[in-house]
TORBADREN-449551 format. One record per residue (C-alpha): residue in one letter; y, x, z. Coordinates in steps of 0.001 Angstrom, whole numbers, plus 500000, padded with zeros to 6 digits. Example, Ala and Ser with C-alpha at 12.3 -4.5 7.8 and 13.67 -1.06 7.14 Angstrom:
BEGIN
A495500512300507800;S498940513670507140;
//
This chain:
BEGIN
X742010264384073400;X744414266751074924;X742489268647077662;X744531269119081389;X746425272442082409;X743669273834084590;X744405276533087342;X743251278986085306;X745857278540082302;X748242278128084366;X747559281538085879;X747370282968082589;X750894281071080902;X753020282511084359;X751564286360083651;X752752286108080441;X755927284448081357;X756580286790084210;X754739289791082439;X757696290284080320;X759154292171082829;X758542295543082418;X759868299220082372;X762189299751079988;X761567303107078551;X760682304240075015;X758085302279074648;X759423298991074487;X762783299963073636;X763795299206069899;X764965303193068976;X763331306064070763;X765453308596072373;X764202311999072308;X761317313073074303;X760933309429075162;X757615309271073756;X755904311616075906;X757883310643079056;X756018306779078031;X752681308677077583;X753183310234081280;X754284307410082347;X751325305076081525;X749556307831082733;X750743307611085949;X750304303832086153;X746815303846085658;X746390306344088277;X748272304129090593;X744840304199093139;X745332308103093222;X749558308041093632;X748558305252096991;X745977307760098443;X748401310262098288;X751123308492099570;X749220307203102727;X747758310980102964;X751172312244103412;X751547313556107170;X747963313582107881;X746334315794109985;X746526318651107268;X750160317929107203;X750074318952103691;X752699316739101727;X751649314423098821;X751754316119095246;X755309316443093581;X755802313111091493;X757028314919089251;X754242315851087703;X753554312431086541;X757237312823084361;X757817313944081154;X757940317780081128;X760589317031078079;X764064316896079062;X765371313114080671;X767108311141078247;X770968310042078184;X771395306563079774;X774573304438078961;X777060303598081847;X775544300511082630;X772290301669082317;X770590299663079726;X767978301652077508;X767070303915079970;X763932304345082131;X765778304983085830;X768964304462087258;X771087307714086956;X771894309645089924;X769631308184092311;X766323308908093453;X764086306710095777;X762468308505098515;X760185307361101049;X760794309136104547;X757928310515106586;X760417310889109818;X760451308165112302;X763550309628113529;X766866307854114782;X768947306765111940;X771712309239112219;X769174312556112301;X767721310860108828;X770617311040107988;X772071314140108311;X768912315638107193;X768773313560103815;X772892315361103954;X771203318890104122;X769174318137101019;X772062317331099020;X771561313138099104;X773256310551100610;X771505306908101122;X772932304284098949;X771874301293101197;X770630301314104517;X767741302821105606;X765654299975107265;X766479297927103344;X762728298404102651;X759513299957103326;X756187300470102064;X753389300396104734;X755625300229107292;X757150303681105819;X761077303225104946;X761876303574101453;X765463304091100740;X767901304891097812;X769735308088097518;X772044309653095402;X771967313104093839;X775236314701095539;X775194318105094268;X774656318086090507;X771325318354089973;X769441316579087728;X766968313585089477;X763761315475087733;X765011318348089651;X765988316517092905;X762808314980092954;X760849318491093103;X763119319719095591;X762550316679097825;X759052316664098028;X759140320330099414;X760884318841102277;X758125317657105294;X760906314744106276;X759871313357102776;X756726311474101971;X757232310912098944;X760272310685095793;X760327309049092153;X763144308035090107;X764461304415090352;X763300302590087559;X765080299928085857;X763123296884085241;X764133294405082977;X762874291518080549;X761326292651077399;X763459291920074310;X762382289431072338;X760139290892069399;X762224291810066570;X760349293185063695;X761598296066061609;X762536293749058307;X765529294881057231;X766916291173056860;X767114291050060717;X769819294008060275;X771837292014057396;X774047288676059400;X772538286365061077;X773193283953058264;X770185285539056649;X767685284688059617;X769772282356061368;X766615280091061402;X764250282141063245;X767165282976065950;X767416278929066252;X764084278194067176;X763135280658069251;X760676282504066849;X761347285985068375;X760524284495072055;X757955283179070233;X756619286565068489;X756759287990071725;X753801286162072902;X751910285355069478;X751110286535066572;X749117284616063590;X748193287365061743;X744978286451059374;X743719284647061999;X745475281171061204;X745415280293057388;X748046277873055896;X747636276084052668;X750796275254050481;X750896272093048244;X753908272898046232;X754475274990042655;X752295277837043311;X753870281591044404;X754503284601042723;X751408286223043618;X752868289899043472;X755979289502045521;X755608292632047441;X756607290645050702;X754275288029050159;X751099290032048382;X749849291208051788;X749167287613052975;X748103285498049814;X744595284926049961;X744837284457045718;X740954284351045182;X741080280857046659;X744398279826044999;X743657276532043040;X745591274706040223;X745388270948040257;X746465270316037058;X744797273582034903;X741559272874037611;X741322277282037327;X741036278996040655;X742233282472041556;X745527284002040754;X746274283068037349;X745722279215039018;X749110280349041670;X751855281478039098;X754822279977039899;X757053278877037354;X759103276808039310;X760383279257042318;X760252276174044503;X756595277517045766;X757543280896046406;X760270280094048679;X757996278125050759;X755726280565051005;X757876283173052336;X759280280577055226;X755688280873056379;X754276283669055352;X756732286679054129;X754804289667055785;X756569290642058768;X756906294002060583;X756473295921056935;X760118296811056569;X760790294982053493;X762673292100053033;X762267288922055388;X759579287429057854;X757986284352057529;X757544281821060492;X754297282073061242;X754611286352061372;X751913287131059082;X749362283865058352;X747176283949055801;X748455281779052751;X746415279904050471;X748806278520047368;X747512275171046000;X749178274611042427;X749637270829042020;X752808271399039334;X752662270157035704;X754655272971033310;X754012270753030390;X754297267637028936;X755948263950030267;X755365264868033834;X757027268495033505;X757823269668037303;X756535267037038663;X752982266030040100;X750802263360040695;X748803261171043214;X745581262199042113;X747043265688041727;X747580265396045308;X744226264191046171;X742302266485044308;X744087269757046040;X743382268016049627;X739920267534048743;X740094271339047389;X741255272169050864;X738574270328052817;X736371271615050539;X736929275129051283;X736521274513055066;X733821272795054632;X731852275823053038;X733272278444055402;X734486277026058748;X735027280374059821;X737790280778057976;X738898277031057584;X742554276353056619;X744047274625059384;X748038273869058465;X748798272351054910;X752124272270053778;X753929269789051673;X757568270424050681;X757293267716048006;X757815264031048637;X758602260230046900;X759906256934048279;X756948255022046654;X754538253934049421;X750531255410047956;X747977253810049959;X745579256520048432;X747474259576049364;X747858258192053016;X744052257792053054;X743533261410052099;X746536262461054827;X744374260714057243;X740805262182056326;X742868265549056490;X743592265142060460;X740065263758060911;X739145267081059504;X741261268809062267;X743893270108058868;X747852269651060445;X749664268391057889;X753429269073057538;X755878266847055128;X759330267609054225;X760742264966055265;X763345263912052127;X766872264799050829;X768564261411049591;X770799260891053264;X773517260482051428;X772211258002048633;X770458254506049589;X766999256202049974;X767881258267052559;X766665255604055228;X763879254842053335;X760490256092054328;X759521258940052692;X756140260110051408;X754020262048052981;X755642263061055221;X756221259613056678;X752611259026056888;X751798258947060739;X749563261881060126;X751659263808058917;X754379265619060632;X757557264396059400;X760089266875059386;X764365266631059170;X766980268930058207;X769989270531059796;X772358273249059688;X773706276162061681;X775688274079064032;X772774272334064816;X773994269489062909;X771890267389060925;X772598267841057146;X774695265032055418;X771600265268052914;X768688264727055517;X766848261287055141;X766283259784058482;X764382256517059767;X761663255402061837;X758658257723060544;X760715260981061065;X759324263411063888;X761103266177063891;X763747268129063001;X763920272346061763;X766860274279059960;X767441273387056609;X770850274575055373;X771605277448053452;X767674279251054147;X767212282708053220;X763658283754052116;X761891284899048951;X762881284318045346;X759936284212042256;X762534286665040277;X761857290472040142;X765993290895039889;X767096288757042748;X764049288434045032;X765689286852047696;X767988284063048452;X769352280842050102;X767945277678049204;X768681274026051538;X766943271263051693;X763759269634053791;X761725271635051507;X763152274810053945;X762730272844057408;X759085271913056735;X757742275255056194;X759368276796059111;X757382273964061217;X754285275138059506;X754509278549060600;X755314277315064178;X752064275480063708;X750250279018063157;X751332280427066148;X750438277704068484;X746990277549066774;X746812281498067104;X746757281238070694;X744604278069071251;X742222277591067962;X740533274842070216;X743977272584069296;X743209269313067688;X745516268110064913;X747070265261067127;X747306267651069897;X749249270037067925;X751862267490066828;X751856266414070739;X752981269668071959;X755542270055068838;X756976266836069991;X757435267126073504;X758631270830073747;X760974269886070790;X764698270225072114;X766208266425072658;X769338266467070622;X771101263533069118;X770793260209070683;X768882260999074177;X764741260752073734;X763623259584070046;X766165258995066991;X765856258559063630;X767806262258062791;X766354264708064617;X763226262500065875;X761110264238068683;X764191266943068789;X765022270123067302;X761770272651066985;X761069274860069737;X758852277971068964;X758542279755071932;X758155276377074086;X755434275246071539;X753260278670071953;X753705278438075703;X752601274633076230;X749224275202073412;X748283278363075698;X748033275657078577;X746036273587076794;X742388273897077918;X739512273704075206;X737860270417075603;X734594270427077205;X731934268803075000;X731319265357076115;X727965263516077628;X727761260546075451;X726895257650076426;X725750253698075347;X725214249900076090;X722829247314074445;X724582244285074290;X721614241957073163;X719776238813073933;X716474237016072559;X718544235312069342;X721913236170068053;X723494233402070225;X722251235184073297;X723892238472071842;X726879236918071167;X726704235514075127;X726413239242076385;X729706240498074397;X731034237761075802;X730105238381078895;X731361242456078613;X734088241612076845;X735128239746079926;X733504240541083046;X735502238251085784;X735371235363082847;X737566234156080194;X740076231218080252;X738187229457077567;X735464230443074440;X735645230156070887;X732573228377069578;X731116228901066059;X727722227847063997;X725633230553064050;X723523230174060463;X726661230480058646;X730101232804059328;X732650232634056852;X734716230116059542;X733873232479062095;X735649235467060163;X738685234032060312;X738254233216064000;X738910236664064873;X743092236642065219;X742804233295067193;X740494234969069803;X743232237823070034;X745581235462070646;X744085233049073072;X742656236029074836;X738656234282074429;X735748235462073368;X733467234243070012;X729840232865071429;X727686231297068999;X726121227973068797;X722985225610066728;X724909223767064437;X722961220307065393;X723354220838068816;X724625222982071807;X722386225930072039;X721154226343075827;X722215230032076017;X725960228615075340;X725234225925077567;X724477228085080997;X727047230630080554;X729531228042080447;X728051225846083089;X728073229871084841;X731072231162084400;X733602228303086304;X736952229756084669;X735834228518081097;X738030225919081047;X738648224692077213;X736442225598074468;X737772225808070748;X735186224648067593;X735667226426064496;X734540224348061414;X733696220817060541;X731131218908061780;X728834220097058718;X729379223705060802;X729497222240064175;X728344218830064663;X729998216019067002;X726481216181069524;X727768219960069823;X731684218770070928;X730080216109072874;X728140218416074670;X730730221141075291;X733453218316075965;X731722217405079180;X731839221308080116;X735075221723080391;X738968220379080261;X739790220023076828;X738002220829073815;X739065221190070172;X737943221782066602;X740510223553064208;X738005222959060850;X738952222241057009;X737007220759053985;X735877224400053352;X736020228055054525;X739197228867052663;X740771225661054231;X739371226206057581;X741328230068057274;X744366228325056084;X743924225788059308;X743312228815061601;X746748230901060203;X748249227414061107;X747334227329064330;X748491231094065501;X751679230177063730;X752288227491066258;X751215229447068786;X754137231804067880;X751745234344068057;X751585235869063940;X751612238628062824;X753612240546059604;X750063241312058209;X747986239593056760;X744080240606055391;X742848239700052233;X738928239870052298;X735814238419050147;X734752234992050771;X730738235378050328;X730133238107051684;X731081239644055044;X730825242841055975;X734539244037055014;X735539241119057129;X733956242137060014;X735117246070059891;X738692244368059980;X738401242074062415;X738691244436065623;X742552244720064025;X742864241061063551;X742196240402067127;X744266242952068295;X747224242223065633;X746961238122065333;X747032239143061312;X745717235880059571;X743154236326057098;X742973235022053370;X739457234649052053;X739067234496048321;X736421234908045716;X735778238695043997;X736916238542040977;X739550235507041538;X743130235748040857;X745024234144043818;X746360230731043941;X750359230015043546;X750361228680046522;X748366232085048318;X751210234472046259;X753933232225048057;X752810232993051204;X751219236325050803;X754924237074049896;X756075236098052986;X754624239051054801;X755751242524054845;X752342243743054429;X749467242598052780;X745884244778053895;X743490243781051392;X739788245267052331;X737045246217050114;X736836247908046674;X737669245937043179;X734677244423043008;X734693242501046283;X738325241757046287;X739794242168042446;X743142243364041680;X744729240561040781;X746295240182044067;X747889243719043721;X748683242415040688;X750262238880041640;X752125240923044528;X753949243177042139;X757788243004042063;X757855241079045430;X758898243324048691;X755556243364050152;X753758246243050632;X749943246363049454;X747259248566051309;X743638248289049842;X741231249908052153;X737980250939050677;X735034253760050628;X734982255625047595;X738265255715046703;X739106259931046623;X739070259518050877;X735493261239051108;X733613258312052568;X731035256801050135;X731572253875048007;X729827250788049660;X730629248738052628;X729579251577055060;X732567253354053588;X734479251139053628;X733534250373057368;X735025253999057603;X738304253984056076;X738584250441057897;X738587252109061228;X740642255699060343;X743459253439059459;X743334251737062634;X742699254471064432;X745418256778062449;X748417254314063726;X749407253601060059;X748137250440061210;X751211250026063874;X748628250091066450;X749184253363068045;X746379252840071227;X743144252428068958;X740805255018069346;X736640255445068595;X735930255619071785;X733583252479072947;X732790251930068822;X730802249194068800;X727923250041065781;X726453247105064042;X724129246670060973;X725612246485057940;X722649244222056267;X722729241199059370;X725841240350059939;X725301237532062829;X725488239964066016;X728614241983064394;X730552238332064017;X730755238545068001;X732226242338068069;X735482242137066954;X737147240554070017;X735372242653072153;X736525246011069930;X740335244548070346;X740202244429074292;X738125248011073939;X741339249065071563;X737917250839069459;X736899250392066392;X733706248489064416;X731330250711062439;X728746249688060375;X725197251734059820;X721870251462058480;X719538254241057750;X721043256370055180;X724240254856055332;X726433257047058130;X729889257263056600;X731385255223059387;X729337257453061932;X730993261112060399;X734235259918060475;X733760258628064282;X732083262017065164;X735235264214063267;X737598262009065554;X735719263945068601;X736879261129070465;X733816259270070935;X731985259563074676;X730918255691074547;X729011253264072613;X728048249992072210;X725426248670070329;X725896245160068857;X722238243517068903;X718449244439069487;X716611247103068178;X715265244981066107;X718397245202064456;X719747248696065213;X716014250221065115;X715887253321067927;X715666255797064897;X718873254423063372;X720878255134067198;X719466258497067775;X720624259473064505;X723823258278065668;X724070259855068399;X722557263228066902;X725962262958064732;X728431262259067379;X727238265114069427;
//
C-alpha cells in the first residue's frame, strides 16, 4: 500500500524543487567560458567558508576598526568573463557591485561619499539590509572593472563590506552531451515531451534500476547500447542458451527498444535512452526459423517471465524490477495473464505496448498484455500531441507516451540509427520513466508505481479517464517528484482472530456473528454433514446480504437455534436443499423463529445450483460470470466463493471428467465469461471445448499451470485469490488483507467463509502443513496486517498458524 507524504519528504521534494536555483556560473552552465573553472573552484570555496565571510562581516567596525578582508580574494584571480546584454550565462550582473555600508550617516552624506568612490546607488539605500546593516546596489561609474571596484571599496572605512551581484537563476534542465540533442528536435522530440530532462535533473537510473526486455533480442555490440547490456544474463526462449549469443537480434525490432530505455546517455555518441543509463537485460523470445518465423509464443512468454523471476529470486540484490513488452495479440491467454499477475506479486512492473490496429476493427479490441490489469497499458501519439490514427484504444488502456516517427538505435552497423512508430516506441519510453521513479524510491511497490504514473500523467483528451490517452499523457519529471514523496512502508504488526465454536455449526455461528456484528436481515441455513448445496449458496448470500450458519439435518441444531432466538433482526431464514439435506422438523423449527422462511432445494446438487442461479436471476441481481467447479469435491469451490458472494456469479457444478450437458453449453453461452476453477482433472476440458466458437470468454484458474504456485488445490487456492485480488476479476477493491485461512483437508468450517471474505473484500486461502502456496502469494502481496482463522486448532493446529504467520512477516 502506498505509504503517506510524511513531513520529512516533503521537506526533502521542496529542496530539490527549490534547490534548482542556483548560481549560474561555469559550473552549471552548458559551455565554459574561460577562466570560469577556477572562478567556480573559488567560488565554492568561498561558500563553504560562509561561517568565516559572517564573522568577518559582523567584525567590520569593531573596536580594532580594522575592515573585513577584501572579498576579492574569494574571486577568481583569472580575468572575469564576458556576460551577454541581458546577462544570461554569466556569474554577476555587469557594472554593479553590492556593498554593504558601515556609515550610519544621513542619506545624502552616503551618498556623496559612495559619489567620491566612483559609484552611484542603483536603488535606494534603506532597499535592504543585513543585520540591520544597509546593503545597497551600486554601479561602477568610472570604468573600472567590478573585480577592481570591489578592492578599491573595501579600502574605504564607510564600507563594510563589497561582492559582485550574482545572478541567480533556475538550473537548466539536464541535457546530456549526445550529439542527437544537437541534431532537430524531431530526433528527441520524445524526451522534450515528457519532461525527461526535468526529469534527469533530479534522477538518474544508472545501474541501479535493471529493466528486462521481452522482445527480439539486441545487438549486443551497439556501441550506444554495450555499456548497459548486462549480456551474461541475456536468455533465449526459444534456443533455451543464455549469454550473448542467446541476445542477437535478427529482427531490429529489439534493438530499438532497447535504446528507448537504455541507449547510454552522457557518452557523446548517438542518442539517450529514457531511463538515462539502466541496466538492460535482453530476453530473446523470437523464433528465426520455421512456421512461427518472427513470431513467438505463449509458453515462450511464460518461460522468459519465469527466467526473470528466476533471476531475482537468486540475487535480490540486483533483481530486475521493469519488464518490457513491445509485442502484443488480440487473443485473450488466461495463462499469460496468470504469469503477468505472479510478475506484480513479485514486485516486477510490467509495461505493454498497447497495439497498432486503430484504424482496422481490432483497434478497440483489448489487446494482450498489455491489457492485462497488471500490466501497464500504454497508447501512442505524435508530435502534436495527437493520438496516432494507428493507436488501439478501449477500456484496458492506461496511458499514453510518444509514438510517431521515434528516433533511437538501429541493429545495422551502416545506418545505426533511425525512426521507427508504433506502440512498440511509446511503451519503452514508459519503461525508462519507470527506472527513474524506482531510482529514487526502490521501496515502490509495483501497484504503487503505476499509481503515481497515472495520476501525475497529463489529462488530455476527454477530461479524467478515456479510452485514447487513458490516465493522460506521461509525465517524467512529475512521476520522479511524486515517488520521492512516497515514504517506505513501515513493516506491519500482524495480527489474527479465531473464529471457532465446539462443532462446525458453532463456527459457522461465530462468522456469522463477525461477519455481521449489529445482525443480519435474515440467515442462510444449510446441512452441515454434507456441502455441495451449500457451495452454490455462496452468490445468494452476496446478494441477500446474509450470512451461511449451519444446521443437523434431522433437526435444528441448538447453536442455530439461540443465535437466532439472540439476534432480533433475523427476520427470514432461507433452507438450501431438500428435505433429505434439511428436513421439514428443521423448517418447522426455524419457521416459528422468524417471518417467513423458505427452501430453494432440487432433486440433486446440480439441480439445487440450477434452482439457486434461478433465484438471483429473479432477484435481478446476476452476474456476467459464471464458475464452473467439481461436483464431489470442494475445495476449488470454496477458494471461489469469496468472488461469488461479492459478484452474484452463479455456479455450475459438474462431474471431472464430464462433458457438459446441451442444455449447460446454452446457457454457459449466455455469459460473457465463463471462470472455470481447478486443473483438468477436477474440471475436464470439455467445457473449454464445448465453449469454442461461441463469444464467451474462458478463464481456467489452477496451481501448476506455469504461474509458480504448486499443482494441487493449495495452488490453486493461490491463483484463485491473485485473480481476485489482481482486478482481472472486475473487482478492483479485493485485497489479502483480513484472509481468512482454512484447511484444505475439512472443508465444513471453510463452507461458512466465503460470505464473510466478500463483506471483508479479502480473499480465502487454503493451508495444511506443507502445503503454503496460498500463504507466499498472500505474503508477496505485502498487504496482509490481518487474519482470520476459520475453525479450532483442532483444525488449523498452532504449528500450522505460526508458520503462517512466520511467512507473512
Amino acid at each position: 500500500m502506498r505509504g503517506i507524504r510524511s513531513f520529512a519528504s516533503f521537506i526533502l521534494a521542496a529542496t530539490l524543487a527549490f534547490g534548482l536555483m542556483v548560481p549560474v556560473s561555469g559550473a552549471w552552465a552548458d559551455e565554459a567560458a574561460p577562466g570560469d573553472a577556477a572562478g567556480s573552484a573559488h567560488l565554492e570555496q568561498g561558500l563553504s567558508d560562509e561561517a568565516a565571510l559572517l564573522e568577518r562581516m559582523e567584525g567590520a567596525g569593531d573596536s580594532s576598526g580594522e575592515p573585513s578582508a577584501p572579498f576579492v580574494e574569494l574571486l577568481s584571480d583569472e580575468e572575469i568573463g564576458e556576460i551577454s546584454e541581458d546577462g544570461e550565462g554569466s556569474e554577476y550582473v555587469e557594472g554593479e557591485v553590492l556593498v554593504v555600508l558601515d556609515s550610519a550617516g544621513a542619506p545624502e552624506e552616503v551618498e556623496e561619499g559612495l559619489a567620491d568612490s566612483g559609484v552611484t546607488p542603483v536603488e535606494p539605500l534603506d532597499e535592504a539590509s543585513v543585520e540591520g546593516r544597509d546593503v545597497v546596489a551600486v554601479s561602477v561609474a568610472d570604468g573600472m572593472t567590478v573585480a577592481q571596484k570591489i578592492d578599491e571599496l573595501m579600502e574605504s572605512d564607510e564600507i563594510a563590506h563589497a561582492q559582485p551581484n550574482y545572478l541567480y537563476a533556475m538550473d537548466d534542465e539536464y541535457i546530456p552531451n549526445d550529439p542527437v540533442f544537437q541534431q532537430t528536435r524531431n530526433n528527441w522530440w520524445h524526451l522534450d515531451d515528457i519532461g525527461a530532462f526535468s526529469a534527469w535533473s533530479i534522477a538518474k537510473a544508472g545501474k541501479t534500476v535493471r529493466v528486462a526486455t521481452i522482445d527480439s533480442g539486441v545487438k549486443i555490440d551497439h556501441p550506444d547500447l554495450v555499456n548497459n547490456l548486462d549480456l551474461g544474463s541475456a536468455y533465449n526462449t526459444v534456443t533455451e542458451e543464455r549469454g550473448a549469443s542467446a541476445a542477437i537480434d535478427k529482427y531490429g525490432h529489439g534493438t530499438h527498444v532497447a535504446g528507448l530505455i537504455a541507449a547510454e546517455a552522457n557518452n557523446g555518441i548517438g542518442v539517450a535512452g529514457s531511463s538515462f543509463n539502466a541496466e538492460l537485460v535482453p530476453v530473446n523470445v523470437l523464433h528465426t526459423t520455421g512456421p512461427y518465423a518472427g513470431k513467438s509464443t505463449t509458453a515462450d512468454f511464460i518461460k522468459a517471465m519465469d527466467y526473470i523471476i528466476s533471476l531475482n529470486e537468486s540475487d535480490p540484490s540486483r533483481a530486475i524490477r521493469v519488464v518490457n513488452i513491445s509485442m502484443g495479440t488480440y487473443g485473450y491467454d488466461p495463462l499469460l495473464g496468470a504469469s503477468m499477475s505472479v510478475a506484480e506479486s513479485r514486485n516486477v512492473v510490467v509495461v505493454g505496448a498497447g497495439g497498432n490496429e486503430g484504424d482496422t476493427s481490432k483497434g478497440s479490441q483489448p489487446s494482450y498484455p498489455a491489457d492485462f490489469s497488471s500490466v501497464v497499458s500504454v497508447t501512442w501519439y505524435n508530435v502534436n500531441g495527437a493520438i496516432d490514427y494507428r493507436s488501439d484504444y478501449g477500456a484496458g488502456k492506461n496511458i499514453a507516451a510518444p509514438g510517431t516517427n521515434i528516433y533511437s538505435t538501429l541493429y545495422t552497423s551502416a545506418t545505426p540509427y533511425g525512426m521507427k512508430s508504433g506502440s512498440s516506441m511509446a511503451a519503452p519510453t514508459v519503461s525508462g520513466v519507470c527506472a527513474l521513479m524506482l531510482s529514487v524510491n526502490p521501496h515502490l511497490s509495483a501497484s504503487e508505481v503505476r499509481d503515481i504514473l497515472y495520476a501525475t500523467a497529463v489529462d488530455a483528451g476527454a477530461p479524467g479517464w478515456d479510452m485514447y490517452y487513458g490516465a493522460g499523457k506521461i509525465d517524467a519529471s512529475a512521476a520522479v517528484m511524486s515517488a520521492l514523496g512516497v515514504s517506505p512502508e513501515q513493516p506491519k504488526t500482524l495480527t489474527s482472530t479465531e473464529l471457532s465454536g465446539a462443532d462446525r455449526v458453532a463456527t459457522s455461528v461465530a462468522i456469522a456473528r463477525e461477519e455481521y456484528p449489529s445482525g443480519p436481515a435474515g440467515v442462510i441455513i444449510v446441512r452441515s454433514d454434507n456441502f455441495p448445496d451449500a457451495l452454490a449458496a455462496s452468490s445468494l448470500a452476496g446478494a441477500l446480504g446474509y450470512p451461511i450458519i449451519m444446521s443437523d439435518s434431522a433437526s435444528l441444531s441448538p447453536a442455530v437455534s439461540n443465535y437466532m432466538k439472540s439476534t432480533p433482526s433475523i427476520r427470514q431464514a432461507v433452507l438450501i436443499g431438500d428435505r433429505n439435506s434439511l428436513s421439514a422438523r428443521v423448517q418447522s423449527s426455524v419457521s416459528g423463529l422468524v417471518a417467513s422462511c423458505v427452501r430453494i432445494g432440487g432433486v440433486d446438487r446440480f439441480d439445487t445450483a440450477d434452482r439457486i442461479r434461478a433465484t438471483l436471476s429473479q432477484l435481478g441481481a446476476t452476474s456476467s460470470t459464471a464458475i464452473v467447479a467439481r461436483s464431489d469435491n470442494y475445495p476449488d469451490a470454496l477458494s471461489i466463493s469469496p468472488y461469488c458472494a461479492a459478484s452474484r456469479s452463479g455456479l455450475f457444478l459438474i462431474a471431472p471428467n464430464a462433458a457438459p450437458s446441451a442444455s449447460m453449453v446454452a446457457e454457459l453461452s449466455r455469459y460473457d465469461r465463463v471462470v472455470i476453477v481447478g486443473s483438468v482433472h477436477s474440471v475436464s476440458g470439455k467445457v473449454e471445448s464445448a465453449l469454442r466458437g461461441t463469444s464467451t470468454e474462458v478463464v481456467r484458474l489452477a496451481g501448476g499451470v506455469n504461474n509458480g504456485y504448486s499443482d494441487d488445490r493449495y495452488g490453486t487456492s493461490a491463483a484463485i485469490a491473485r485473480w481476485i485480488v489482481s482486478g482481472d476479476s472486475g473487482y478492483y477493491a479485493f485485497s489479502y488483507d483480513n484472509a481468512a485461512f482454512a484447511t484444505g483437508s475439512k472443508f465444513p468450517d471453510a463452507l461458512a467463509g466465503g460470505p464473510l471474505c466478500a463483506v471483508k473484500r479479502s480473499v480465502l486461502l487454503l493451508v495444511d502443513p506443507n502445503a503454503y502456496s496460498a500463504v507466499d502469494a498472500a505474503a508477496s502481496s505485502g498487504q496482509v496486517s490481518h487474519v482470520y482463522w476459520l475453525g479450532s486448532t483442532e483444525t488449523l493446529s498452532a504449528s500450522v498458524r505460526q508458520a503462517v504467520l512466520d511467512r507473512l512477516a
